[in-house]
VMD Tcl script that draws the C-alpha trace (Angstrom):
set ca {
  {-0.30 -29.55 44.52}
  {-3.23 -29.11 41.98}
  {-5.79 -26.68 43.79}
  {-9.58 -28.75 44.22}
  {-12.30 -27.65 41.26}
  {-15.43 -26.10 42.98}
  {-18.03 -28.53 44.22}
  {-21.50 -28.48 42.90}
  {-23.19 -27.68 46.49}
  {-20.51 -25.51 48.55}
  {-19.42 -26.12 51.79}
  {-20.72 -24.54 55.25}
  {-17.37 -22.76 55.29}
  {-15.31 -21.41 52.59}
  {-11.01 -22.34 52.75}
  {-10.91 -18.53 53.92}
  {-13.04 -18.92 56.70}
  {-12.29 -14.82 57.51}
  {-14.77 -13.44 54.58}
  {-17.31 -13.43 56.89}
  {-19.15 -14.63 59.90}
  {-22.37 -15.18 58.55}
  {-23.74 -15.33 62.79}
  {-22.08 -11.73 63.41}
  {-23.69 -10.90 59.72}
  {-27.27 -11.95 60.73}
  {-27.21 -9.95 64.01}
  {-26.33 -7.15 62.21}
  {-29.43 -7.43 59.73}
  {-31.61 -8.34 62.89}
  {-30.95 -5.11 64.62}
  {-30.61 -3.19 61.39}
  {-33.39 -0.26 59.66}
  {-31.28 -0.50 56.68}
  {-30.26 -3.84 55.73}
  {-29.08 -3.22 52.53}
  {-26.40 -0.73 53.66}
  {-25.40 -3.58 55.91}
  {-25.19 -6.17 52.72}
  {-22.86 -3.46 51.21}
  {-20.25 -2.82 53.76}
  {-20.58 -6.65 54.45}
  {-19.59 -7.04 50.71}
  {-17.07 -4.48 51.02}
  {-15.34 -5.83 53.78}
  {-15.26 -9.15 52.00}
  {-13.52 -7.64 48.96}
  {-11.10 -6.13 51.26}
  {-10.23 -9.64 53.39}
  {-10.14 -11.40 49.87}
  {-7.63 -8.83 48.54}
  {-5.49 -9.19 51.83}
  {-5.19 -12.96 51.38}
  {-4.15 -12.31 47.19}
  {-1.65 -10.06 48.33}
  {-0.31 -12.83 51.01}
  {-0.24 -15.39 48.13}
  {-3.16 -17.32 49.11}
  {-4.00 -19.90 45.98}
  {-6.53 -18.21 43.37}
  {-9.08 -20.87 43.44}
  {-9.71 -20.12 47.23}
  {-10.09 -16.47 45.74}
  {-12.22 -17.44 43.45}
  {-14.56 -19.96 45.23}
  {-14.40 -17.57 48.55}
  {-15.94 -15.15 46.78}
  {-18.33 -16.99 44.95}
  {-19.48 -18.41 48.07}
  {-19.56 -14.68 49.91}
  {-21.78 -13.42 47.08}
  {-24.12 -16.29 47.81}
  {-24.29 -16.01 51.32}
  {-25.26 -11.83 51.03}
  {-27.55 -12.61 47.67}
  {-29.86 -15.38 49.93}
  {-30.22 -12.72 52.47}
  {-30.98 -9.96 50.32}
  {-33.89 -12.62 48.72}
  {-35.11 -13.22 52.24}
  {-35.93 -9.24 52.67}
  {-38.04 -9.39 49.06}
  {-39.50 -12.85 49.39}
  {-40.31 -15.87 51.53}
  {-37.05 -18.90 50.65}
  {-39.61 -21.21 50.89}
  {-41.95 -20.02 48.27}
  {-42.87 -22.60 45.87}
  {-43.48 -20.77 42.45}
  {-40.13 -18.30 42.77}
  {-36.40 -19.20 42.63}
  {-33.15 -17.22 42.52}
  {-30.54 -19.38 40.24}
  {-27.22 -18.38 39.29}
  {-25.99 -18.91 35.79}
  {-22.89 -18.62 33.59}
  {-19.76 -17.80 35.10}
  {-21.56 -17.12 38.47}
  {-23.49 -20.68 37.88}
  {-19.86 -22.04 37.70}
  {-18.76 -20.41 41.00}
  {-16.30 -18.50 39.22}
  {-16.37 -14.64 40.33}
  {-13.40 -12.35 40.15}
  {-13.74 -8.76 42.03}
  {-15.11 -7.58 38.60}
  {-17.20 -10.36 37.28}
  {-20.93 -10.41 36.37}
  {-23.46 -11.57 38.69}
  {-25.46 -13.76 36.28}
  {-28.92 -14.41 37.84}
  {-32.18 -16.08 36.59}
  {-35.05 -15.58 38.64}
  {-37.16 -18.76 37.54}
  {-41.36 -18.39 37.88}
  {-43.65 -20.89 38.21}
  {-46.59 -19.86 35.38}
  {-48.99 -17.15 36.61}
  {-46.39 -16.03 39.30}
  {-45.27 -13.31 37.22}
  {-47.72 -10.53 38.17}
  {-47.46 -11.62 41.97}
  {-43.80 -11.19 42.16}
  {-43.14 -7.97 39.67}
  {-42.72 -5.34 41.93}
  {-40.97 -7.17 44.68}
  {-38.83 -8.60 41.70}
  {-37.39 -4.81 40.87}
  {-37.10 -4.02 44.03}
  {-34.99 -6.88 44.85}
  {-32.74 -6.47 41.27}
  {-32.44 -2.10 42.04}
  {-31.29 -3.61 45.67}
  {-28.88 -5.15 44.07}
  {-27.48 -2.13 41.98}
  {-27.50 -0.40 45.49}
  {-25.51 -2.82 47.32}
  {-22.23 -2.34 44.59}
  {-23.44 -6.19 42.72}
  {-23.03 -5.47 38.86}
  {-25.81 -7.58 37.78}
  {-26.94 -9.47 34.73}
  {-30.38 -10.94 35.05}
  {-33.25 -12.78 33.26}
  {-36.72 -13.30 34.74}
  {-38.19 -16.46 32.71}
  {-40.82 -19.14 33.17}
  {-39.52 -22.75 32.70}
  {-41.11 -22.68 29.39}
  {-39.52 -19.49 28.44}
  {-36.20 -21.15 29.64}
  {-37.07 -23.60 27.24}
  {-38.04 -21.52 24.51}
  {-34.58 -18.83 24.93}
  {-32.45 -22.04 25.05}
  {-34.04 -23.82 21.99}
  {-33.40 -20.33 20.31}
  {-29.90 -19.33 21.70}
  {-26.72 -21.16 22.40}
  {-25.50 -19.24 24.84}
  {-28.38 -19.08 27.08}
  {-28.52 -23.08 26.56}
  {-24.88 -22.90 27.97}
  {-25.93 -20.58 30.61}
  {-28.62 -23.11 31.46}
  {-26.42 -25.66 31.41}
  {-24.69 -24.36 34.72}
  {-27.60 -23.22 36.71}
  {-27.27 -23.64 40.17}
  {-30.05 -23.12 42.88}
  {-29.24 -20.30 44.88}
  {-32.67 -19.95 47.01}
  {-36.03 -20.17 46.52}
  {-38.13 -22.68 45.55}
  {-35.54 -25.88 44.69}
  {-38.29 -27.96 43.39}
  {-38.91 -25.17 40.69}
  {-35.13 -25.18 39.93}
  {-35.05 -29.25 39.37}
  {-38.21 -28.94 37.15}
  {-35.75 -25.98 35.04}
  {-33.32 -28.70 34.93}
  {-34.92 -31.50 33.52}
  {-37.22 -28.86 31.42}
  {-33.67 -28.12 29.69}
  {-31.64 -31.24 29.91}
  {-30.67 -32.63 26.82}
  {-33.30 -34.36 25.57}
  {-35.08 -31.69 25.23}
  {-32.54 -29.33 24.44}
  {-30.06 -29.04 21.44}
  {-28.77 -32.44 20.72}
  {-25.33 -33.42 21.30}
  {-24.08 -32.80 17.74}
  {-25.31 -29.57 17.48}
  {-24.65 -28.24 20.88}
  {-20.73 -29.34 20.00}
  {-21.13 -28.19 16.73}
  {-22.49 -24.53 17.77}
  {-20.20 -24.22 20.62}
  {-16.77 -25.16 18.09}
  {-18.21 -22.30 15.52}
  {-18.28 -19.77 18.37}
  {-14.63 -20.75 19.38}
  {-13.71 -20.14 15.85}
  {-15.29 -16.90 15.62}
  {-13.22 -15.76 18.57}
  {-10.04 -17.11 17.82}
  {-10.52 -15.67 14.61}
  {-10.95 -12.24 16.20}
  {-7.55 -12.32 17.70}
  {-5.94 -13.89 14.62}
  {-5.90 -17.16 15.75}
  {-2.92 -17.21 18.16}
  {-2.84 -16.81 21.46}
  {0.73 -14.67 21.32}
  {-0.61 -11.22 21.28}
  {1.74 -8.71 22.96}
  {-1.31 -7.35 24.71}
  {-3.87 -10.45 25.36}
  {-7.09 -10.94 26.66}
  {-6.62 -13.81 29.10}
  {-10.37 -14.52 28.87}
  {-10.81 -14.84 24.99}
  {-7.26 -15.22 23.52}
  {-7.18 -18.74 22.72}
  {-5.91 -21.03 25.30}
  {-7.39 -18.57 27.51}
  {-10.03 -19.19 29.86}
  {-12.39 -19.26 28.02}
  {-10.86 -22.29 25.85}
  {-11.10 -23.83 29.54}
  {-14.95 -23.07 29.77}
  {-15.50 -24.93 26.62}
  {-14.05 -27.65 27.55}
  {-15.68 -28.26 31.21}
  {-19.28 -27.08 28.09}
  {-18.99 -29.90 25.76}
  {-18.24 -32.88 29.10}
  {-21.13 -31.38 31.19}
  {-23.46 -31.87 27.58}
  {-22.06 -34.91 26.25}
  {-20.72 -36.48 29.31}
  {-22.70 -35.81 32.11}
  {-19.52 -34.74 34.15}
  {-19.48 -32.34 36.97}
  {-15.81 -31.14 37.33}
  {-13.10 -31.76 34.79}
  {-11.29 -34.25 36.40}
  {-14.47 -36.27 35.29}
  {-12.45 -36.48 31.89}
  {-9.82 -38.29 33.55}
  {-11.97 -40.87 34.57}
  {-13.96 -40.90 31.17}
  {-10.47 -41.45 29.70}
  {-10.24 -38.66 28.29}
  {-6.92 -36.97 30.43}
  {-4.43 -38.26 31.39}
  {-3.91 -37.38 34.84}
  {-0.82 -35.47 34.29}
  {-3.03 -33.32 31.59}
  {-5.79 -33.18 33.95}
  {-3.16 -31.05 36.70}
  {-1.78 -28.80 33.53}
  {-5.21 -27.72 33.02}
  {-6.20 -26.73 36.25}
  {-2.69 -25.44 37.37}
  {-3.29 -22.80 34.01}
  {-6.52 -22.12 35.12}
  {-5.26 -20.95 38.76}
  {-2.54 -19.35 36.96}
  {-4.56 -17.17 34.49}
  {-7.24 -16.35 37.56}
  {-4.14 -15.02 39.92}
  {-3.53 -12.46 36.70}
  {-7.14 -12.05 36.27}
  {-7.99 -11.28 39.66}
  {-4.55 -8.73 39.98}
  {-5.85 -7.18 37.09}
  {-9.14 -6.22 38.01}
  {-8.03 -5.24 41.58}
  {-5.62 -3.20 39.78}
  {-8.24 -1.39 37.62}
  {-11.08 -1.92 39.76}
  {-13.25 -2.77 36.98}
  {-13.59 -6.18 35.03}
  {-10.94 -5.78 32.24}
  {-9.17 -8.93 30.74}
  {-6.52 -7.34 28.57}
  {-2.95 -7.56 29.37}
  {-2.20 -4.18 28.08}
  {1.29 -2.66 28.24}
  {0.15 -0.30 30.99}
  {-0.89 -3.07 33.42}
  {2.60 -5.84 32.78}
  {4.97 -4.22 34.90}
  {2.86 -3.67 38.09}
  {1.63 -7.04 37.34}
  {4.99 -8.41 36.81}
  {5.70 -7.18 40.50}
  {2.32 -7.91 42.21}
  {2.66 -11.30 40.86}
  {6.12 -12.23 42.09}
  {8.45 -11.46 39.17}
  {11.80 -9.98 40.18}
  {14.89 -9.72 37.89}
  {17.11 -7.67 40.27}
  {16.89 -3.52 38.44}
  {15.76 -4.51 35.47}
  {11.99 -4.12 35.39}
  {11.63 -4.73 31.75}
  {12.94 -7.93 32.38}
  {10.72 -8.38 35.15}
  {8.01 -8.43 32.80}
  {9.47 -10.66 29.85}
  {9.48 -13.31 32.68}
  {5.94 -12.76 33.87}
  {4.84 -12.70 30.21}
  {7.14 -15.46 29.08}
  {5.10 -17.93 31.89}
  {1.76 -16.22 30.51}
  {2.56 -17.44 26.83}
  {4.03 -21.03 28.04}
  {0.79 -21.51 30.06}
  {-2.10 -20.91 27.50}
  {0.53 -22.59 25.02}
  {-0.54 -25.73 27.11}
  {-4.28 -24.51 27.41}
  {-4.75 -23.74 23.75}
  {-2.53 -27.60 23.25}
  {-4.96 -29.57 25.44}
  {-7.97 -27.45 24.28}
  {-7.48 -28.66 20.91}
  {-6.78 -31.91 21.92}
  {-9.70 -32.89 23.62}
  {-11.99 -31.35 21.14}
  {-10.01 -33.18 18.67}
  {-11.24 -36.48 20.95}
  {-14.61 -34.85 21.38}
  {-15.18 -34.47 17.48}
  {-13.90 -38.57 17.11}
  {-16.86 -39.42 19.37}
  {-19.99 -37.10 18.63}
  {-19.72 -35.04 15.19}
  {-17.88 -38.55 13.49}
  {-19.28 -41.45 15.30}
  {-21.08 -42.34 12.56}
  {-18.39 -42.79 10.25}
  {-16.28 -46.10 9.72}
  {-13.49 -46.37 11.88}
  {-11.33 -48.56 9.62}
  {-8.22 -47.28 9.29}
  {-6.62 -46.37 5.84}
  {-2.84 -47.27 5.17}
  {-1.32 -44.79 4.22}
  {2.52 -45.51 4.65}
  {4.24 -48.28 6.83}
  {3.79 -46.02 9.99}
  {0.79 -43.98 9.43}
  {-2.88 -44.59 8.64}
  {-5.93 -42.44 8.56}
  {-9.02 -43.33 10.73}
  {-12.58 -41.35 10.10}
  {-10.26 -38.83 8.13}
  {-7.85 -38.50 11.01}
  {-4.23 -39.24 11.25}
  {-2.84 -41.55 13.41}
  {-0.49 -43.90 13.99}
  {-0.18 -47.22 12.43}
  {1.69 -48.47 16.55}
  {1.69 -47.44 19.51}
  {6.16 -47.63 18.86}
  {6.16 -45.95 15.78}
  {7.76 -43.05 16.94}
  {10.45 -44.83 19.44}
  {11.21 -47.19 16.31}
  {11.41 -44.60 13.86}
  {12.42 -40.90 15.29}
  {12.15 -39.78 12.40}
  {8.72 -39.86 11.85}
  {8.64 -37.05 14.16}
  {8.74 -35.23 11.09}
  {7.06 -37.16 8.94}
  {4.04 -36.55 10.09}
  {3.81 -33.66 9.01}
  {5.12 -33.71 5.80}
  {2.09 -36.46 5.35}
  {-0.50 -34.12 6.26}
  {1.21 -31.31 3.98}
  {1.03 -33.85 1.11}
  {-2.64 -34.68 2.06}
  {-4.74 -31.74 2.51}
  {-7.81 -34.04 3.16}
  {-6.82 -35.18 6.27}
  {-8.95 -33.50 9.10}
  {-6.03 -33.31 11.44}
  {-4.19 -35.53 14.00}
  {-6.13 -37.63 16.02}
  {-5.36 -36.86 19.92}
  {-3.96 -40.55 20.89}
  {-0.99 -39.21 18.21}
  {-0.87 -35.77 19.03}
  {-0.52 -37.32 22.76}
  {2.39 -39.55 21.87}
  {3.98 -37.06 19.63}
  {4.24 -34.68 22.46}
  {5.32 -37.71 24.41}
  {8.56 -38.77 22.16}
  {9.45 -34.99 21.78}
  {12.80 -35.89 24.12}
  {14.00 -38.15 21.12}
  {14.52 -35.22 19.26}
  {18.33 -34.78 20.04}
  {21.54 -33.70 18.73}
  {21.61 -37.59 17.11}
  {18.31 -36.97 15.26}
  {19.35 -33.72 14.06}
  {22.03 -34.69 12.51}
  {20.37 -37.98 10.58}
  {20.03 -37.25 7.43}
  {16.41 -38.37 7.32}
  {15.88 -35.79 9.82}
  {16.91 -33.03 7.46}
  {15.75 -34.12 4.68}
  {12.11 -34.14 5.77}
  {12.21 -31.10 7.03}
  {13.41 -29.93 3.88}
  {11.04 -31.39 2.08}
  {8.50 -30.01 4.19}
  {9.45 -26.20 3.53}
  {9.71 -26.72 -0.13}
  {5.90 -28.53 -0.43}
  {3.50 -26.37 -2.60}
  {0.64 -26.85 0.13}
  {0.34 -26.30 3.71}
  {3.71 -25.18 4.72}
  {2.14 -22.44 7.28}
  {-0.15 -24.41 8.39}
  {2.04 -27.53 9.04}
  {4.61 -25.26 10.98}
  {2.12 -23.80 13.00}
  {1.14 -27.24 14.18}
  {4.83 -28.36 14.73}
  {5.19 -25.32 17.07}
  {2.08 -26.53 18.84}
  {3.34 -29.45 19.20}
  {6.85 -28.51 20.58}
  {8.13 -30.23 17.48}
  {9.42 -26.91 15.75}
  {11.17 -25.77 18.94}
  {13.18 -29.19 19.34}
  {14.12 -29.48 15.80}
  {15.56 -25.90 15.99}
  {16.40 -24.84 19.98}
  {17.50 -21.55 18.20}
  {13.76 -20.99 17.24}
  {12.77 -22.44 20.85}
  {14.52 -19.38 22.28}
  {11.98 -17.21 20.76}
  {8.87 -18.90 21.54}
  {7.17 -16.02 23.79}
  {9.87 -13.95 23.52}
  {8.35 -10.28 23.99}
  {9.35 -7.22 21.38}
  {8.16 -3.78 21.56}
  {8.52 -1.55 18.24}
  {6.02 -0.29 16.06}
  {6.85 -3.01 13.37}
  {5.70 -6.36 15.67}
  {1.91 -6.93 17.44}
  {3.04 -10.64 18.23}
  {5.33 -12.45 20.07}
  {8.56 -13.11 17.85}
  {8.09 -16.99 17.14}
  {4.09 -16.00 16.48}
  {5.57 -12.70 14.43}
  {8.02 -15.22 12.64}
  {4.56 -17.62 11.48}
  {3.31 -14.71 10.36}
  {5.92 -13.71 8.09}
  {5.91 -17.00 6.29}
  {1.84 -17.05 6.15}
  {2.27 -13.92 4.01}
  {4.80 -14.93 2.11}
  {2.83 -18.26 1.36}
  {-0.12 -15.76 0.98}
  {1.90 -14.49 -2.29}
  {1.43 -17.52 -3.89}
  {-2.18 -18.23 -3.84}
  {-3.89 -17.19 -7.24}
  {-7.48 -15.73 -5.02}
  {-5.09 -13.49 -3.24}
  {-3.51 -12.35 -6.01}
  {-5.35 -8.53 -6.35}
  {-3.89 -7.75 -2.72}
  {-0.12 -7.50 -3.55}
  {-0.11 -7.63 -7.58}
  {3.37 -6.93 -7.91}
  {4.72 -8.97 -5.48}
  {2.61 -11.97 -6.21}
  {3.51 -11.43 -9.57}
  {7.74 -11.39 -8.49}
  {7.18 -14.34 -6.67}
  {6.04 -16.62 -9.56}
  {9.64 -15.92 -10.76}
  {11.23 -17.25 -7.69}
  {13.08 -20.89 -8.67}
  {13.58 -21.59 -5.54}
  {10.83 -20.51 -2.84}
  {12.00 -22.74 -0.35}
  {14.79 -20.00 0.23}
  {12.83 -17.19 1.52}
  {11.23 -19.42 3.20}
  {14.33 -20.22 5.45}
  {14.73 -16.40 5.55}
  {11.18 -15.62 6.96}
  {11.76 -18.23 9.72}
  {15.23 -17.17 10.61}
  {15.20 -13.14 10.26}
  {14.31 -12.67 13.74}
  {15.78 -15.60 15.27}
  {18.38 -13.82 17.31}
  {15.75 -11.51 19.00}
  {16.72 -10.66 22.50}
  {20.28 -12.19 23.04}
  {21.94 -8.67 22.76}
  {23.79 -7.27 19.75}
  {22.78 -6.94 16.14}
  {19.98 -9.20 15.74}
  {20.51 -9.51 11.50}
  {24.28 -10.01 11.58}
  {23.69 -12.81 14.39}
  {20.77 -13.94 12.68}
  {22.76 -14.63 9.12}
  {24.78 -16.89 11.15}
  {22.33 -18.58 12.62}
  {20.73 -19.01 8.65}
  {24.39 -20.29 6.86}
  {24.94 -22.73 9.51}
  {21.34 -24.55 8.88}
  {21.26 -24.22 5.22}
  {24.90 -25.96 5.32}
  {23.98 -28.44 8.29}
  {20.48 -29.30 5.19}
  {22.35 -29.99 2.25}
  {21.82 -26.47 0.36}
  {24.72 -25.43 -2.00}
  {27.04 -22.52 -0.95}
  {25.23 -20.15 -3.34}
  {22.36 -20.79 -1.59}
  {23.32 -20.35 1.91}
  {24.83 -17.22 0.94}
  {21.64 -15.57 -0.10}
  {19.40 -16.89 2.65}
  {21.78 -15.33 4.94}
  {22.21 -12.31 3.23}
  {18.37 -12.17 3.28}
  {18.33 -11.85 6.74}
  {21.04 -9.73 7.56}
  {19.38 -7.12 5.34}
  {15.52 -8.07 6.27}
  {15.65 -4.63 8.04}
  {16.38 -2.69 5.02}
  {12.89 -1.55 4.19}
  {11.83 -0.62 7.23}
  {14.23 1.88 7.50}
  {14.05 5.40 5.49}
  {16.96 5.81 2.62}
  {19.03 7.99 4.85}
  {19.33 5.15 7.38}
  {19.26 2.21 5.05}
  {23.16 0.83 4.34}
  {24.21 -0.77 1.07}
  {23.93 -4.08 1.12}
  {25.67 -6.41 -1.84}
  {24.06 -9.93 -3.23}
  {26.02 -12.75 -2.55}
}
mol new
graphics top color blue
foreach p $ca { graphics top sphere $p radius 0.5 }
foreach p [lrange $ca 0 end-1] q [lrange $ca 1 end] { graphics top cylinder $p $q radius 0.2 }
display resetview
């Protein structure tokens, strides 16, 4: 069952009722000379019960919430020792993650204490008391004490403390002051919808671009990888801005989910906060990297048992991990795909523009030209991307197709594979002069690459540890033909001279092409990887069409990829076809 998003205003009671008993809780500070020492065992205690019910496989948004609504419950009380609640020119809000009701045992406590104008100086001390209180009672803060207008002023200034903004929620205090913050910032006086998408899609970028723009990293961050959380954040961003929504399932009835889509994402969200939450219990700080040294405890604490084989323990945990932000990092770019139709190009025409009998191009988007394009024509499965190879000004796919494409991936079948339209596009698609990477890349996003080929599907998140691969093998694989591509383009030409000058003499690139994408596509089945491998290579380049010649160097290419990476002691002859 998909676990319930976090309400706006939480309940009395959390779903783990055994956090704490706020009655037992206020005795305590009644009777107490040092209330803050109670606030920290209370919080302690708390930790403790929520790291019982992990353990006992209790769901990870009841985790999440339940602690979320513990640190609100001990924060209000702390505020009542420092201040009167019902002050009217003070108010404790909690922002960002914290704002979200999102707080793993090592998360940031993200607090703005809002003041009305000309409060400052009457508040100050009591302020720092209340924030070193804080410190005192184990609560890693991060805080902010603004005005409205200096809310105002930051947020104008910064997108991220507009975003933080954005998810402000009224913790105590004055809640009149809080609504005033609110409308102060809300979008009409803020960033405009353009820009705030805009801004928010260039910080995305940034960070995928930090971790190379995959999200199959042997050692991830399951915060900022893409199709990590954070991908999820940005999402739930741009509909709270633009939309007005207060959960996601808000897109759903915007029309922007499907309601099958809608579970995904929050089923990957619970997912990657079960890992996140193990993990920083395991560390006891907040650390979001899947490193080597954390998978196998991980692998157990989590569930994953593959009789005595603990390695293989772990390629199953990590195997799910790369499956589920496949799926995030799918529907992220899906939706912003939607999200960029309606606010960065709503201005443009939305006439379509034929460009064959099944697809046009609408406000520079594919799409199309039916709804039954691809259940009349299969084949078009792979046409669609030789289109956008052969028309680099194309923006992308437009989500309605990349919806139905993922939708008719089950016609891919031994039948389709074997139609000689079938191979011949995909053919034609490794031998265009443009956009080969990228157009791969987006089949495997799509599933498409995996269908077409089940013996690449078996190494899609396929784990490998050597000193030669930092990726998963299927990401590795991408990566190989990227450089190889890389080769060809004149600007690039000063990194490798010499080989970018060999491979202007290649006749036929198309073949190591076929080599890059099959030399490690026998990874983990056991046994020589290259000999299995060349196989693997002859039988396709028969099964396409290529001449015997051919076929016999592609697969010698890959049963001898391995040459170079050995030293010439180790390295064996190996004899052109």
């Amino acid at each position: 069952m998909t676990a319930p998003e976090p309400r706006i205003q939480f309940p009395d009671r959390p779903a783990l009722p055994d956090i704490l008993d706020t009655s037992a809780l206020d005795s305590r500070l009644a009777g107490s000379a040092q209330p803050m020492a109670v606030l920290r065992e209370t919080l302690r205690q708390g930790d403790a019960t929520l790291r019982r019910h992990f353990e006992a496989g209790a769901p990870a948004p009841e985790l999440v919430y339940g602690r979320c609504w513990l640190l609100d419950q001990l924060l209000r009380r702390a505020w009542a020792l420092y201040f009167d609640p019902q002050a009217n020119d003070i108010s404790l809000i909690a922002v960002g993650g914290y704002g979200r009701a999102e707080l793993l045992p090592g998360s940031d406590i993200d607090l703005l204490v809002l003041l009305a104008e000309g409060a400052e100086a009457d508040h100050a001390e009591a302020i720092r008391e209340f924030l070193a209180s804080l410190w005192d009672m184990g609560v890693e803060v991060g805080h902010s004490v603004r005005t409205i207008q200096e809310c105002v002023e930051h947020g104008r200034a910064d997108i991220t403390i507009a975003t933080n903004l954005l998810e402000a929620r009224h913790l105590t205090g004055s809640h009149a002051l809080y609504e005033q913050m609110r409308e102060r910032t809300g979008p009409e006086y803020m960033w405009s919808g353009r820009d705030f998408f805009d801004a928010k899609l260039k910080e995305q970028d940034v960070r995928h671009h930090k971790y190379h723009d995959t999200a199959y990293n042997l050692e991830p961050n399951i915060k900022e990888n893409p199709g990590g959380l954070r991908d999820i954040q940005m999402i739930g961003w741009i509909a709270k801005r633009h939309y007005g929504v207060l959960t996601l399932h808000g897109l759903v009835e915007h029309g922007f989910l499907t309601e099958h889509e809608y579970e995904t994402l929050v089923e990957g969200q619970s997912y990657l906060w079960r890992i996140r939450f193990a993990l920083h219990t395991l560390t006891r700080r907040r650390e979001d990297r899947l490193l080597f040294d954390y998978q196998r405890t991980l692998a157990v604490q989590l569930g994953y048992q593959a009789g005595d084989s603990p390695n293989l323990s772990v390629e199953l945990f990590m195997k799910d991990y790369y499956r589920t932000v496949f799926e995030l990092n799918r529907l992220n770019e899906m939706l912003l795909q939607l999200f960029k139709e309606q606010i960065l190009y709503a201005d443009d025409s939305a006439d379509p523009v034929v460009i064959n009998k099944r697809f046009q191009s609408r406000k520079g988007f594919i799409e199309v030209a039916h709804p039954n394009v691809f259940r009349r024509y299969p084949f078009a499965l792979l046409e669609i991307f030789l289109v956008m190879a052969q028309h680099p000004n194309l923006k992308g796919v437009r989500a309605s197709t990349i919806r139905l494409i993922r939708d008719h991936r089950h016609l891919i079948d031994e039948d389709f594979r074997n139609d000689l339209r079938s191979r011949a596009l995909f053919m034609e698609i490794i031998r265009q002069p443009h956009g080969v990477t990228h157009e791969l890349r987006r089949m495997n996003r799509y599933g498409i690459l995996a269908a077409y080929l089940p013996v690449f599907g078996r190494i899609v998140g396929q784990m490998q540890y050597d000193l030669f691969h930092a990726f998963t093998v299927d990401e590795h694989t991408l990566f190989v033909v990227r450089n190889i591509r890389r080769l060809t383009v004149p600007e690039f030409a000063h990194e490798l001279p010499f080989a970018s000058e060999l491979i202007r003499k290649i006749p036929k690139q198309e073949l190591l092409i076929l080599a890059a994408l099959f030399h490690d596509i026998a990874k983990g089945r056991g046994g020589d990887h290259s000999e299995l491998g060349a196989d693997e290579a002859r039988a396709f380049c028969q099964h396409h069409g290529l001449s015997r010649y051919d076929s016999e160097l592609v697969a010698w290419l890959v049963q001898n990829h391995l040459l170079m990476s050995h030293p010439p002691s180790a390295a064996t002859s190996a004899t052109r076809p």
